[in-house]
C-alpha positions as CSV (number, residue, x, y, z in Angstrom):
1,X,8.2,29.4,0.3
2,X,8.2,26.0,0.0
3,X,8.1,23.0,2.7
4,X,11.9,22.2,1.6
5,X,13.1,25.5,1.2
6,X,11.4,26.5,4.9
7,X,13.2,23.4,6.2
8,X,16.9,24.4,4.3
9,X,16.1,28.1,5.6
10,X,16.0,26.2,9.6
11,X,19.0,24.9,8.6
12,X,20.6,27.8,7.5
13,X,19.6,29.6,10.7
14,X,20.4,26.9,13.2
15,X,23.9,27.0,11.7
16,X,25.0,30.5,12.0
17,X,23.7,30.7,15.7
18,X,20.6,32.8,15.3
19,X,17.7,30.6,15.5
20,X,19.3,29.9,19.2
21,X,18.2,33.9,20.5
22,X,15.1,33.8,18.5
23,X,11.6,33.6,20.6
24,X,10.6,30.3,20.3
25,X,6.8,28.8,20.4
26,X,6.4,25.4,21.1
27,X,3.9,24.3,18.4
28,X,2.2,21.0,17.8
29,X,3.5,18.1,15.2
30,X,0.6,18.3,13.8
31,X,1.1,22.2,12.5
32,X,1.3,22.0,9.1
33,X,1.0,18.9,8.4
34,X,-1.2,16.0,6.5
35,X,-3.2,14.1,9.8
36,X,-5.1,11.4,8.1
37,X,-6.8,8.6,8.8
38,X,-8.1,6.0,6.6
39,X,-12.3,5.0,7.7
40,X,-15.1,3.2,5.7
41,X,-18.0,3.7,5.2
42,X,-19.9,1.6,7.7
43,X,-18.2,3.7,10.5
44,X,-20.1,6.3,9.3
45,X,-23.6,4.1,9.1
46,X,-23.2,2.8,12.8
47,X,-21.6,5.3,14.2
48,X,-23.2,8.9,12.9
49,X,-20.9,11.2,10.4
50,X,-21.2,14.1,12.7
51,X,-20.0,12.0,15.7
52,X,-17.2,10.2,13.9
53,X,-15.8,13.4,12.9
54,X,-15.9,15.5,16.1
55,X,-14.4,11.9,17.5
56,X,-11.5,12.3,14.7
57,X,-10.5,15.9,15.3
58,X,-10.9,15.9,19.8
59,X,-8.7,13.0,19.7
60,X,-6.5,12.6,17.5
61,X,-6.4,15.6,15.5
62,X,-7.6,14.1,12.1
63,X,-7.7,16.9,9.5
64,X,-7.4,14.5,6.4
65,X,-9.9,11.9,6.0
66,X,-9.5,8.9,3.5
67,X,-12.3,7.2,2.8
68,X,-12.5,3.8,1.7
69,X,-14.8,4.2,-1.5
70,X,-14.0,0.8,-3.0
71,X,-12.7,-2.5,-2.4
72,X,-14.0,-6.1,-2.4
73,X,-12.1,-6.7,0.5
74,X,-11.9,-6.2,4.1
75,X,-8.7,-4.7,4.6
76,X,-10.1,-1.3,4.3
77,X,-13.9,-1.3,4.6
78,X,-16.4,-3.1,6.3
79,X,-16.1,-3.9,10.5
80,X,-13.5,-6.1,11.9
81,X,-12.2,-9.1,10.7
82,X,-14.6,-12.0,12.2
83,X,-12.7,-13.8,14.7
84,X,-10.3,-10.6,16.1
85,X,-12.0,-8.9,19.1
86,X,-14.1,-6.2,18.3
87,X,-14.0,-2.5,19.3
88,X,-14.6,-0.2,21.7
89,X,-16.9,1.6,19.4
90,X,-19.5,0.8,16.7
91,X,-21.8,-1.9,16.4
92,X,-20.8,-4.8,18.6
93,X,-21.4,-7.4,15.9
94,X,-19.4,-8.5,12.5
95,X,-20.5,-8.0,9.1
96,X,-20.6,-11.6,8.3
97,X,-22.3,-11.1,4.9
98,X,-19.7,-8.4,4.0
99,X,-19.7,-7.5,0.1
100,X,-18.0,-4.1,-1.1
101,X,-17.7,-2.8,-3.9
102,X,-18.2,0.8,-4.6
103,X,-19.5,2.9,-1.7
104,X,-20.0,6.1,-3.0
105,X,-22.7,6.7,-6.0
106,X,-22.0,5.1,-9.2
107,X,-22.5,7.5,-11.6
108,X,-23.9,5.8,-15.2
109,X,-22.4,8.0,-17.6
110,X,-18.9,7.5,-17.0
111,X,-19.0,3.3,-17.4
112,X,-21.0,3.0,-20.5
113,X,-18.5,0.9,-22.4
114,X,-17.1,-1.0,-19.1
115,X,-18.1,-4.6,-18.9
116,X,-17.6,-4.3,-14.7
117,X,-20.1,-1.7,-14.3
118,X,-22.5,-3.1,-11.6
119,X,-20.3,-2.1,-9.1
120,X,-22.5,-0.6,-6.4
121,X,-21.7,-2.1,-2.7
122,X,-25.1,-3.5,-1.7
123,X,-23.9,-3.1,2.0
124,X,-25.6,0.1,3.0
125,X,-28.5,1.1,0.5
126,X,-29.0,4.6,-0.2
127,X,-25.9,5.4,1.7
128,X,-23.3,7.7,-0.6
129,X,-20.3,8.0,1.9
130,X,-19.1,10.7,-0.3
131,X,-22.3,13.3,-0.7
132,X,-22.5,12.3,3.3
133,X,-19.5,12.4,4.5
134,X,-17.8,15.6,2.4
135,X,-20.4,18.3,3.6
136,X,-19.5,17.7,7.2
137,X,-15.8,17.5,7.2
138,X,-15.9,20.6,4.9
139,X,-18.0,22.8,7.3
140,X,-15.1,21.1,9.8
141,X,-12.1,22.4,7.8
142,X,-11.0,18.5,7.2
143,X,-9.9,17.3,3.7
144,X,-11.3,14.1,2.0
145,X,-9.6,12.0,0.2
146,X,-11.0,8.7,-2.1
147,X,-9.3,6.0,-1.0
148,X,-10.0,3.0,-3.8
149,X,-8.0,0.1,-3.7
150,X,-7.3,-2.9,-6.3
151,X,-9.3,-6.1,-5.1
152,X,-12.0,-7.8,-6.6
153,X,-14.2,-10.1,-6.3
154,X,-14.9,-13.6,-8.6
155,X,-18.2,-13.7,-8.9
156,X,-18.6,-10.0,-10.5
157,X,-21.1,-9.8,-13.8
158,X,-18.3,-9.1,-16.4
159,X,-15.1,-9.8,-14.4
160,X,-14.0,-13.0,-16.3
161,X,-13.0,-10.7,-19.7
162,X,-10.6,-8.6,-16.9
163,X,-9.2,-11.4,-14.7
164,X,-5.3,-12.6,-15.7
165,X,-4.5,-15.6,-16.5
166,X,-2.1,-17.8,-13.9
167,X,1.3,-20.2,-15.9
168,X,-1.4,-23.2,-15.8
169,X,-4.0,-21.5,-17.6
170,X,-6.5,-20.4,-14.7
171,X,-8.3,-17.4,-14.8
172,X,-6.8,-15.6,-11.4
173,X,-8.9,-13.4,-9.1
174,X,-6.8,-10.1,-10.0
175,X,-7.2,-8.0,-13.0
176,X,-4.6,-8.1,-15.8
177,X,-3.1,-4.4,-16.3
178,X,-2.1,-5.2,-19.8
179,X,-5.9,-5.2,-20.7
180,X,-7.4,-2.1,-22.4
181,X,-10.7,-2.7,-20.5
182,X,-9.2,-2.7,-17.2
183,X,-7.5,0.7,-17.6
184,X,-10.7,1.8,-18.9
185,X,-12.0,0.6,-15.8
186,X,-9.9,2.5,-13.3
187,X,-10.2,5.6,-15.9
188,X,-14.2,5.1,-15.2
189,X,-13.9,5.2,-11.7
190,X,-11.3,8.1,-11.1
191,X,-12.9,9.7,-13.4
192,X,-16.9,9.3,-11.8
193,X,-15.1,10.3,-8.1
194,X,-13.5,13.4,-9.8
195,X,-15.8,14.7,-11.6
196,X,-18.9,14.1,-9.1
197,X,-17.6,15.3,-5.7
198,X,-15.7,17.9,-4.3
199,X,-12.7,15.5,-3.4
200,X,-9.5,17.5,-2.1
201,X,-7.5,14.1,-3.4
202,X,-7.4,10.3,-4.4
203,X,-5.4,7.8,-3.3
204,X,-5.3,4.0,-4.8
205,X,-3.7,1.4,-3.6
206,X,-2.5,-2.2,-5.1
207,X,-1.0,-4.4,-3.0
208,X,0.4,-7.1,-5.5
209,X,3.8,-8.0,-7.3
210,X,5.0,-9.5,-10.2
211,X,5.1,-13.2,-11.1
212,X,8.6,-13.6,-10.1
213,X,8.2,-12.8,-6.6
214,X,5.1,-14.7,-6.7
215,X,6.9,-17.4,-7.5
216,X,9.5,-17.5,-4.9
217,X,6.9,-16.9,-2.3
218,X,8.7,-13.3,-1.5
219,X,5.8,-11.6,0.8
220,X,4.2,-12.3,4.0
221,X,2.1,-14.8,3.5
222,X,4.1,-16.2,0.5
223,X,4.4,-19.3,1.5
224,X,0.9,-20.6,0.8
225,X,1.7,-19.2,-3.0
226,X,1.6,-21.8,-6.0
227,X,4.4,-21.2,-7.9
228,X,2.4,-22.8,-11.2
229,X,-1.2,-20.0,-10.4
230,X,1.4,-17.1,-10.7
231,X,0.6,-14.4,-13.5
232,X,-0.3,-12.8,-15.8
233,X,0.0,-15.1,-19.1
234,X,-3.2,-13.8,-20.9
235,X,-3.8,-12.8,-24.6
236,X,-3.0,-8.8,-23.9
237,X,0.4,-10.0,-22.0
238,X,1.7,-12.1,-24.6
239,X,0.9,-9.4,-26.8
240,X,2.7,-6.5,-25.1
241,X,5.8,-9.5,-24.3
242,X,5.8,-10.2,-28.4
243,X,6.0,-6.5,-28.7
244,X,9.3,-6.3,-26.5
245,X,10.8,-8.9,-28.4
246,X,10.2,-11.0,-25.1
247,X,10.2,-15.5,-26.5
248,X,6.4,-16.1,-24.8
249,X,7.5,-19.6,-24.9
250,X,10.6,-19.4,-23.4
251,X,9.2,-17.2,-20.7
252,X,6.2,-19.8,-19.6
253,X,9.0,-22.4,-20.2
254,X,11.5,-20.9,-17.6
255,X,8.5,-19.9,-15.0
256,X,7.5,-23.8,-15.3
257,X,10.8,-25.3,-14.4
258,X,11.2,-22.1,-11.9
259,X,7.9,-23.4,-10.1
260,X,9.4,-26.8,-10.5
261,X,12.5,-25.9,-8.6
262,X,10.3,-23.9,-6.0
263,X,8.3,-27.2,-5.2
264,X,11.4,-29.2,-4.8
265,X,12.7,-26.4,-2.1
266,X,9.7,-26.5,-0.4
267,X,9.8,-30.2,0.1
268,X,13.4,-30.1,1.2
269,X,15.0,-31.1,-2.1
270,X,18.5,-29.2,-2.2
271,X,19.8,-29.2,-5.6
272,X,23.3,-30.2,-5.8
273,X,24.4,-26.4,-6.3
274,X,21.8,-25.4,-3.4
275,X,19.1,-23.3,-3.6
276,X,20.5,-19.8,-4.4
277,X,22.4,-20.8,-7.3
278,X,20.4,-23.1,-8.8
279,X,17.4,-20.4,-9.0
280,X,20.3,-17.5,-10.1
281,X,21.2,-20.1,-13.1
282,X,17.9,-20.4,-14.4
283,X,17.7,-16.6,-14.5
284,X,20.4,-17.0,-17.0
285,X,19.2,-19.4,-19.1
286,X,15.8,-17.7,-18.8
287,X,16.1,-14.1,-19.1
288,X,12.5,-14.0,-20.3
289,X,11.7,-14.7,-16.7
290,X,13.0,-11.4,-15.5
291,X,11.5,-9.8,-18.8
292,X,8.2,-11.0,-18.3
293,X,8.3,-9.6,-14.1
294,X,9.5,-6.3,-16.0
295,X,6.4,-6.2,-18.0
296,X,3.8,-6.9,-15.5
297,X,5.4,-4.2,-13.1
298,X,5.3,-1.9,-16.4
299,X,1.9,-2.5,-16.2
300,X,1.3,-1.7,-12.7
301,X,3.2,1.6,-13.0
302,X,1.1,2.5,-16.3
303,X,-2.3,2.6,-14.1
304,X,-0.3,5.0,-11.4
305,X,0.6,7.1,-14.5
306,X,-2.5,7.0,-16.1
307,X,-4.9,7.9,-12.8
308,X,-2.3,10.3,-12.4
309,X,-2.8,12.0,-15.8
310,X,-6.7,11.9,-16.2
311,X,-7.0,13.0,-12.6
312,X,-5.1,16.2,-13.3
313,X,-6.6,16.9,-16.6
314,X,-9.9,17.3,-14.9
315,X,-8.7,19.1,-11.8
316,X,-4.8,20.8,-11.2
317,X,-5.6,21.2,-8.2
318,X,-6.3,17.4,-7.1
319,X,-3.9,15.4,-4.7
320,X,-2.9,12.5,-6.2
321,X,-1.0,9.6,-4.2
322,X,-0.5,6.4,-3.8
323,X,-0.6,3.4,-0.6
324,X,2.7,2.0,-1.2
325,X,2.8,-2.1,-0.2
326,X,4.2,-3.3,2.7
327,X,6.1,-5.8,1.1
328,X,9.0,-2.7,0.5
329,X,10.2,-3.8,3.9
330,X,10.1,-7.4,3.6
331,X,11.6,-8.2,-0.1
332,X,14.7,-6.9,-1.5
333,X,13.3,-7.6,-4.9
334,X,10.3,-5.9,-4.6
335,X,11.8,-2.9,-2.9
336,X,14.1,-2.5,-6.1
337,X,11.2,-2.5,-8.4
338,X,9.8,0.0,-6.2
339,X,12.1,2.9,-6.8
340,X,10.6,6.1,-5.3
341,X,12.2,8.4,-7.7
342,X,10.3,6.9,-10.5
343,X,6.8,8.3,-8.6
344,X,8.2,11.7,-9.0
345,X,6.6,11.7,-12.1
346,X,3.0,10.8,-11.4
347,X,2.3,11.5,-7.5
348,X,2.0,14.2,-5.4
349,X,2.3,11.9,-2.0
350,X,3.4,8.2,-1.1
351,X,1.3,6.8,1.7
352,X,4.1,4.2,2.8
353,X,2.9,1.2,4.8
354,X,5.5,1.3,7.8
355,X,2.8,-1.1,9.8
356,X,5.6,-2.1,13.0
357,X,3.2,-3.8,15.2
358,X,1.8,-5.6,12.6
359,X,5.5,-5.7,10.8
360,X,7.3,-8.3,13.2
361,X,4.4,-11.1,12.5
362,X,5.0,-10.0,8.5
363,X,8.3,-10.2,8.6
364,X,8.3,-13.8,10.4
365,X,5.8,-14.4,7.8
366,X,8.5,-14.0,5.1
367,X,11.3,-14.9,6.1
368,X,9.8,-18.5,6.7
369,X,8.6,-18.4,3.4
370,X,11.6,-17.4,1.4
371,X,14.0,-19.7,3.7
372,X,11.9,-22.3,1.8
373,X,12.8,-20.8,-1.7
374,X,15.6,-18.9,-3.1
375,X,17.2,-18.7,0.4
376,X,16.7,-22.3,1.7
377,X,21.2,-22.5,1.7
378,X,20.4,-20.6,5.2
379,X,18.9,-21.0,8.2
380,X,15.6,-18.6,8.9
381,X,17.7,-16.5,11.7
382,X,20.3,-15.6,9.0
383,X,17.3,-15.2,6.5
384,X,16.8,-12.3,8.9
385,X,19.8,-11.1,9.5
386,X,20.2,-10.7,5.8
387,X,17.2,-9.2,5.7
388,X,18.2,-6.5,8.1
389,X,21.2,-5.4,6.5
390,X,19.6,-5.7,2.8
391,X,17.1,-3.6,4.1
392,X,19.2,-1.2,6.3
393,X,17.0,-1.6,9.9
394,X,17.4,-3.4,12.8
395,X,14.7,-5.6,14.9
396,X,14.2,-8.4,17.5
397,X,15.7,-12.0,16.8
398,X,13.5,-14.4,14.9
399,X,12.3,-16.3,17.7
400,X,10.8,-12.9,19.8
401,X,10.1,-11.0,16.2
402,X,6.0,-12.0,16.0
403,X,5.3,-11.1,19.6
404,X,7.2,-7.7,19.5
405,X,6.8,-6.4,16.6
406,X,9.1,-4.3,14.5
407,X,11.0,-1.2,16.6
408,X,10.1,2.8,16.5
409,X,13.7,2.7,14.7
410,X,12.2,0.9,11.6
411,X,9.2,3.5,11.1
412,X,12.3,6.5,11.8
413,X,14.6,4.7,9.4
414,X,11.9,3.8,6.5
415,X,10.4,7.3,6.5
416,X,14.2,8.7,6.0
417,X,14.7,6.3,3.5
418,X,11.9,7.3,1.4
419,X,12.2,11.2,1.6
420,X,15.8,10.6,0.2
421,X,14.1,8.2,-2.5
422,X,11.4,10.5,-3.8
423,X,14.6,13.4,-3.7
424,X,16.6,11.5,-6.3
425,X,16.6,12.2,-9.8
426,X,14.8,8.9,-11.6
427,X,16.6,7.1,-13.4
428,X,16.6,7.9,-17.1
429,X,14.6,11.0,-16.3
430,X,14.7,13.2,-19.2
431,X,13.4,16.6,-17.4
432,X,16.0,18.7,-14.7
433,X,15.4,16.5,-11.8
434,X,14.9,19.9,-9.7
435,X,11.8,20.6,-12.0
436,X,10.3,16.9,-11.1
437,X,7.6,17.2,-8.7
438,X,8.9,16.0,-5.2
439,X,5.7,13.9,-3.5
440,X,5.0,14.1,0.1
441,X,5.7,11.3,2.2
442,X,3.0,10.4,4.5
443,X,3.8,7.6,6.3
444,X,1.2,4.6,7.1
445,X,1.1,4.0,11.1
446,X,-0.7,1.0,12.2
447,X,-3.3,0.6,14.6
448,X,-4.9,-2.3,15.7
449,X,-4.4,-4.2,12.3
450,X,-5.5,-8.3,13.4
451,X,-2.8,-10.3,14.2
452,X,-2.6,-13.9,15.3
453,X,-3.7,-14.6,19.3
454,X,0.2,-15.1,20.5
455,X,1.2,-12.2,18.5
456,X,2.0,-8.4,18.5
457,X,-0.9,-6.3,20.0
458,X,-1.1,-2.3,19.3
459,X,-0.7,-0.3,22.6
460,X,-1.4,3.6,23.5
461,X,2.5,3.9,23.7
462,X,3.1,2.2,20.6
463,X,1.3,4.7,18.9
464,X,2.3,7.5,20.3
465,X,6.2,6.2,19.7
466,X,5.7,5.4,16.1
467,X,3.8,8.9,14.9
468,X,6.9,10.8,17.0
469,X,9.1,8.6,15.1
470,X,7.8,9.2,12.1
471,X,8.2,13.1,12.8
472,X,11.4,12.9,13.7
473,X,12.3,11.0,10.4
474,X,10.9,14.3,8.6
475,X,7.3,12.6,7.7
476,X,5.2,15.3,5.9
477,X,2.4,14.0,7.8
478,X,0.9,10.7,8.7
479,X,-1.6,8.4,8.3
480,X,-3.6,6.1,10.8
481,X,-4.3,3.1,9.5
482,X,-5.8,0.3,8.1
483,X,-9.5,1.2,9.1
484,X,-11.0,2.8,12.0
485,X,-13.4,0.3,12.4
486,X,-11.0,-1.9,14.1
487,X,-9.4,0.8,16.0
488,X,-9.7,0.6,19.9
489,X,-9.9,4.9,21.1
490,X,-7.0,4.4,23.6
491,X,-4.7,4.1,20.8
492,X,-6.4,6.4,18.6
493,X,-6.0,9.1,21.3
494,X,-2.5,7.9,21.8
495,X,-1.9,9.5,18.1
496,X,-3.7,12.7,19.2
497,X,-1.0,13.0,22.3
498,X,1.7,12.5,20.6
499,X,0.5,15.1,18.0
500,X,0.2,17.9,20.8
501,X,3.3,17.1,22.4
């Protein structure tokens, strides 16, 4: 029987007044279900792999690990973020000369025709988190998972023929989807971790949108973005674009004027019309501009797809998912390009970031940003209160919103919202939506993930709230996130209590 036909078959018995005179054992939240936790390698290096495991499953119940296999960046690998305290465990120092890269073994066979192949992280030499780490959680009964994310470095051998190219002409520090040799890239990779260890699953993550929202500064953290560095605009886009019927010109055309007009907002010059309008108008004149954010997301949901396909061609068996942005909660435009039904086809879970400590300083962080573009007609509180409604959750005013985060609510509310998402039939599905695949949904529950000095700290009870929450919204599981190296224990055995109880 299936997890939604046990959970109809509840139903069922609930309403005809039998599951009332039924013994009833009270079992874990746990039973059942995906525990995960995202960790890096150099947890593993300081810490001892026995150690961190027994730590994993006597406090918090951990029986899904997700290791951090490769990045460039800090997010998920390497020790806390210089500057944020550091831990209650693990070395008491930071890894100032941090690199990443890939943490496992890089096996030569599979990247013979890659121009990105010297990939190996020279952070721990000799250490293959994967032939390490896998033996031990096996003998443990714990799953592992790759966990390999999209974010590079600019001083890689071989990186310049992969980067895009930004509206002025730069070469950016992301990789262009649109390029054959960057899909043979990720192809390399999944390919190397499936075929080389015993993996129960993969999950990759990108954490990037299209030009348009790049543009308009719609993320946390948007409004440091140029409007004029915003891509892709290289050779293998303009291709594809030409091949669409999609005027090249006219599309770098209407995102020149479009960073124009985002320039002007930011320095305070309404237009006549106001803000609003005066960006919606372009839109018409420019359709290309829509077109070409089309394209690049095309080209985002290609790689899921085709990481998707080779993975399973190797092994059925595989778990293939995906670390969904947190930007979903922030910007109504992303959020409609990220339509969970489309996933149905290419992923058997959704790791979805619902980060509320962490979420009030985000969402602060874009509503001043977009109050500054395409919504500068209002005032940031009403940016917010729009937000809210667009976004169908409820949090703290603006002005208390960094220091208390976003509520339990929001994690209940997001993880309903994306089981009834990945249960809708995609749109311009062409198979019987009730043969599609229907991925798990394992929400992403922050802990400890840096935040500024005045703002929103993780505590024991926050935790504990937010995994209960994310039960009660129907959550297949969860996982604890962004990295345990920045993890204090309390709060990591507040997710174990709220697991047993």
């Amino acid at each position: 029987m299936t997890e939604l036909s046990r959970r109809e078959f509840a139903k069922l018995i609930g309403a005809v007044g039998i599951a009332s005179s039924l013994p009833q054992q009270p079992q874990p939240q746990s039973a059942g279900r995906t525990i995960g936790i995202q960790v890096g390698a150099v947890s593993f290096v300081d810490e001892g792999v026995a150690p961190v495991l027994d730590r994993f499953q006597q406090d918090a119940g951990i029986n899904a690990l997700f290791i951090a296999t490769f990045s460039y960046g800090r997010g998920i690998a390497g020790r806390q973020v210089p500057g944020q305290p550091l831990p209650d465990h693990g070395k008491q120092e930071y890894d100032t000369k941090f690199h990443g890269g890939n943490f496992a073994r890089t096996h030569e066979q599979y990247y013979a025709d890659i121009s990105l192949k010297n990939i190996a992280a020279p952070d721990h030499p000799g250490f293959d988190v994967l032939a390490r780490v896998i033996p031990e959680a096996k003998s443990r009964g714990m799953k592992t998972f790759s966990w390999y994310e999209d974010v590079f470095r600019r001083d890689l051998e071989g990186i310049d023929r992969l980067q895009e190219v930004t509206l002025s002409g730069k070469k950016a520090g992301t990789l262009c989807f649109h390029n054959s040799e960057v899909q043979a890239f990720w192809h390399s990779l999944t390919e190397d971790y499936v075929r080389s260890y015993p993996l129960d699953g993969i999950m990759w993550g990108s954490e990037r949108q299209g030009p348009f929202g790049n543009a308009i500064g719609a993320s946390h953290g948007g409004a440091h973005a140029n409007p004029l560095e915003v891509a892709c605009f290289c050779e293998f886009c303009k291709r594809e674009a030409k091949s669409r019927g999609i005027d090249v010109q006219r599309a770098v055309e209407g995102y020149t004027k479009l960073a124009s007009l985002v320039q002007a907002s930011r320095a305070s010059h309404r237009p006549a019309d106001g803000f609003f309008v005066s960006i919606w108008r372009l839109l018409v004149k420019y359709p290309e501009i829509l077109g070409w954010e089309k394209l690049w997301n095309d080209g985002q949901q290609s790689t899921y797809a085709n990481i998707y396909k080779l993975a399973k061609s190797i092994r059925s068996d595989l778990v293939v998912g995906w670390h969904i942005w947190h930007n979903t909660s922030f910007s109504p435009f992303y959020r409609a390009e990220q339509d969970y039904a489309d996933y149905r086809r290419y992923s058997d879970f959704l790791k979805v970031v619902m980060y509320n400590n962490c979420g009030g300083p985000r969402l602060a962080s874009y509503v001043n940003s977009v109050s500054k573009t395409i919504f500068g007609d209002l005032s940031p509180e009403e940016v917010l209160d729009f937000t809210y409604k667009a976004q169908n959750y409820q949090g703290a005013p603006l002005s208390e919103l960094p220091q208390k985060g976003l509520s339990t609510d929001y994690v209940e509310q997001e993880t309903r919202r994306a089981l009834v998402g990945v249960s809708s039939s995609s749109v311009g599905a062409t198979s019987d939506p009730k043969g599609l695949n229907v991925p798990k949904i394992w929400p992403g529950i922050d802990i400890d993930i840096p935040t500024g000095q005045d703002e929103k700290k993780t505590q024991p009870q926050d935790v504990r709230d937010a995994v209960r929450a994310a039960f009660r919204g129907g959550a297949d599981g969860v996982i604890l996130s962004r990295k345990y190296s920045e993890m204090r224990l309390a709060n990591l055995r507040a997710a174990g209590e709220a697991l047993r109880t």
